[in-house]
N, C-alpha and C positions, 0 to 999 in steps of 0.2 A: 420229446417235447422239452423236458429240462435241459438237454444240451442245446437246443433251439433258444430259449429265451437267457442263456448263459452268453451265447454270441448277439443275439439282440442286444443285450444289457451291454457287451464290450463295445460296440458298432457303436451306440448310446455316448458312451462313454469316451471313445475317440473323435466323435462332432463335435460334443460338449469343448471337446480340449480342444480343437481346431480352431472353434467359433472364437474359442479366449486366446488362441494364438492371434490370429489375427482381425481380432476387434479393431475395427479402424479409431485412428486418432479422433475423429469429424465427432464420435460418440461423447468426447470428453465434453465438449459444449455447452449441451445443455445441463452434463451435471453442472458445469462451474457455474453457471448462470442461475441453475436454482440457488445453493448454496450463497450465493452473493447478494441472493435477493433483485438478480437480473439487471446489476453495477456492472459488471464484468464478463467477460464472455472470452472463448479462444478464436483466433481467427485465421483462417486457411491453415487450419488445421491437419499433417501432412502424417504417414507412416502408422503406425500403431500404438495400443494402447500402452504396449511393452517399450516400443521406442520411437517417439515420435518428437513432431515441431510443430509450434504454433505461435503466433505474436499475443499478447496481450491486448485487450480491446474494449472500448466500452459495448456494451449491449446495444443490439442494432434497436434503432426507435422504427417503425414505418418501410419504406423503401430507403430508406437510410444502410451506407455501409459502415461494415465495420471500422472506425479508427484507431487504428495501432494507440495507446496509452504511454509504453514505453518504445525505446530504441528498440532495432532487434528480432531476434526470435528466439524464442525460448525450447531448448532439445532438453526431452528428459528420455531419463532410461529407469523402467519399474521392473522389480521383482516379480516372478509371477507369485514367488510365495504369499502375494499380499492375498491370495485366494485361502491360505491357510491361516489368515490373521496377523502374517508377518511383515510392516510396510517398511522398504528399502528404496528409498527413490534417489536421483541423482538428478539435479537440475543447473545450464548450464545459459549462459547466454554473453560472450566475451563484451556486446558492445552495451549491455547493462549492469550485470553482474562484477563487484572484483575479483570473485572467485565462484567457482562450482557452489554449490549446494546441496549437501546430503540430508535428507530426511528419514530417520527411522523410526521404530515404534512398533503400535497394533491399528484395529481398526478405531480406538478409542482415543489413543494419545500418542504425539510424535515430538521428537525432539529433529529440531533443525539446527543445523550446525552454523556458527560465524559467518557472516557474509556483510556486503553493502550495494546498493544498487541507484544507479544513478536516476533522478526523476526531474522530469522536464517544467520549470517554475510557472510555463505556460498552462498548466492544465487546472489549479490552483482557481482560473478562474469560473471554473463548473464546481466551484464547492456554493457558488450565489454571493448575497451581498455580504460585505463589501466589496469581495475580491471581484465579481464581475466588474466592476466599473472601475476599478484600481486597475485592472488587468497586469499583473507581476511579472515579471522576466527576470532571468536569474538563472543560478544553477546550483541544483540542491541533492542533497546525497543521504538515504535513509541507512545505516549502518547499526549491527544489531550484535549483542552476543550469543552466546547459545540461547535457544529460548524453549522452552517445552508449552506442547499446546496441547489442547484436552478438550473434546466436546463436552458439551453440558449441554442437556437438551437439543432446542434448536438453536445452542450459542457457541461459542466458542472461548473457553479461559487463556489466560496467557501469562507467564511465568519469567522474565526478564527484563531486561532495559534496549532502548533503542533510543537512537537519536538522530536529530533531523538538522542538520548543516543547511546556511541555505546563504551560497555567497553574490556577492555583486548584483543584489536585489536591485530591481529598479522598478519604473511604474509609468505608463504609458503620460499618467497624470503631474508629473513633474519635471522639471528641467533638473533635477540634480539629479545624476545620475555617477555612479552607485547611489546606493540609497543607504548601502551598509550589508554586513554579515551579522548571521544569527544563527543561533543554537536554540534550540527545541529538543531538552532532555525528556524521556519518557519511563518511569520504573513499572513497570506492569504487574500485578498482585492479581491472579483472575482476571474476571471481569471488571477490574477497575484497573485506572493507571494513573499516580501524581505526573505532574507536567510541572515543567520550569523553561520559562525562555529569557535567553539574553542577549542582550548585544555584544558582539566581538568588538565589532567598529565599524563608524559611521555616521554620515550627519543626521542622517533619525536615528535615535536610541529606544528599543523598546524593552522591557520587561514586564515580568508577571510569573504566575503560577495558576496553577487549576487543578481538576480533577475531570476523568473520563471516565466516567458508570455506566452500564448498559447505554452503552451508545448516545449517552446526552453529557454535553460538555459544558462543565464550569469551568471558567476563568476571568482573571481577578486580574488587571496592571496597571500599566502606563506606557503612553508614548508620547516624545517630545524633541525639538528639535538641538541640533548642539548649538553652541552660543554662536551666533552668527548667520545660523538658516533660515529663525526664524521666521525670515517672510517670504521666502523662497519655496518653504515648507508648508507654509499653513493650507493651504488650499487643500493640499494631502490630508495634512490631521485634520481636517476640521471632519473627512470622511469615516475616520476610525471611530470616533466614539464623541463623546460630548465633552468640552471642555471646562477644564476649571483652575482656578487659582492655589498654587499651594506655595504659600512663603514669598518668594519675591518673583517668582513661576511661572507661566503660564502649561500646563500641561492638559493630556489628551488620556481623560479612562479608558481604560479596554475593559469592558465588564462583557460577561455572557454567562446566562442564567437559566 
C-alpha cells in the first residue's frame, strides 16, 4: 500500500508539471485584466505560458473586440523557476519595442531592464476631456531606465525615471500643423512621481510641473501661442484651460487638481 500511494503521489506529481508545461498562453488574460483593473487585456493570445504571443489591447467592453493599443505582438519567454520564486522573463516586440526586455526578480519585486517603446498619439484621446475633442496625432515614444518595481498591497511602487517624447503633435482642431515637440519628464519615488513638461519647439509652447500620487494627478502650467499664432491658435487654447493676463501676455493655465 505505501509503494502504491508513492507511485500515486509521482503520477500526481508529473500532471501537475505537465499541466504547467503547457498552460496555454489564452490563461494570461484574465490575470492581466484583473491586475489592471480591466484597462488592458492580452489578445489572440497564442503558445504558452512558458513561451508565447499576444498583442496588447484594451479590455473588451460588450460584444466589442479586442483593439490592439499598440503595434505588434508582443512574444515573451518565462522561466519555469518562477514556480520556485524566481522571475526571469524576456519580452520582445521589434515593431514596438527598441530593444528586448528582461525582467528579473521574485514573486514580490522585479527589476526591468532599459528599453523604449513607441505609442500611438491617437489613443491619447480615451484618456476624456480635453483630449477627446482635441483628438491629437503625433508620434510619441515612452523610454525608461532601469526601473525596479515592488507590489505594495493591491498597488504597485516604482523606482526610476521615464520620459515621454511626443513629436509633430497636431490636433484635428487646428489648421497649424505641427503644433510642436514635447518632453514629459517623469522621476518615480514609489507611489509617487514629480512630472515636468516642456516644449522642444513649436508654435504652442507649453510647460509646467506636477505630481502623480496614488493615482490622482496634480499639475500646475501654462500654454500659449509663439508671437505670431496667436489667432490661428486661439480656438485650441481657449480648450486647454482658462485664460489670463500675465504682463503684456495673453496665456492659457493648465491646472489639474
Amino acid at each position: 500500500m505505501r509503494r502504491l500511494m508513492l507511485w500515486l503521489l509521482a503520477a500526481l506529481v508529473v500532471v501537475g508539471l505537465t499541466v504547467f508545461v503547457f498552460l496555454p498562453a489564452a490563461w494570461l488574460a484574465p490575470l492581466v485584466e484583473k491586475q489592471t483593473g480591466g484597462r488592458i487585456t492580452l489578445g489572440d493570445a497564442q503558445g504558452s505560458l512558458w513561451h508565447g504571443s499576444a498583442f496588447i489591447g484594451g479590455a473588451p467592453s460588450g460584444v466589442d473586440p479586442v483593439t490592439p493599443l499598440l503595434p505588434g505582438r508582443f512574444a515573451w519567454t518565462l522561466s519555469p523557476l518562477v514556480l520556485v520564486g524566481q522571475v526571469d522573463m524576456r519580452v520582445e516586440n521589434p515593431a514596438a519595442l527598441s530593444q528586448p526586455v528582461r525582467i528579473t526578480g521574485n514573486w514580490q519585486q522585479w527589476d526591468v531592464s532599459a528599453a523604449a517603446v513607441d505609442l500611438p498619439a491617437e489613443r491619447l484621446a480615451g484618456l476624456g476631456a480635453p483630449l477627446n475633442t482635441i483628438q491629437p496625432s503625433g508620434r510619441m515614444r515612452l523610454s525608461w531606465n532601469a526601473l525596479q518595481v515592488a507590489r505594495e498591497g493591491q498597488n504597485a511602487s516604482l523606482v526610476g525615471s521615464t520620459t515621454l517624447e511626443m513629436n509633430d503633435m497636431s490636433s484635428r482642431l487646428s489648421p497649424v500643423k505641427p503644433l510642436g515637440a514635447y518632453l514629459l519628464a517623469m522621476d518615480w519615488r514609489g507611489q509617487q512621481a514629480t512630472l515636468n513638461l516642456k516644449t522642444l519647439h513649436g508654435p504652442m509652447l507649453l510647460s509646467g510641473s506636477g505630481t502623480l500620487a496614488n493615482g490622482r494627478l496634480r499639475f500646475s502650467g501654462r500654454a500659449e501661442a509663439e508671437e505670431g499664432q496667436e489667432e490661428r491658435l486661439a480656438n485650441l487654447l481657449n480648450l486647454l484651460g482658462q485664460r489670463r493676463r500675465e504682463g503684456d501676455k495673453n496665456i492659457i493655465a493648465l491646472e489639474l487638481k
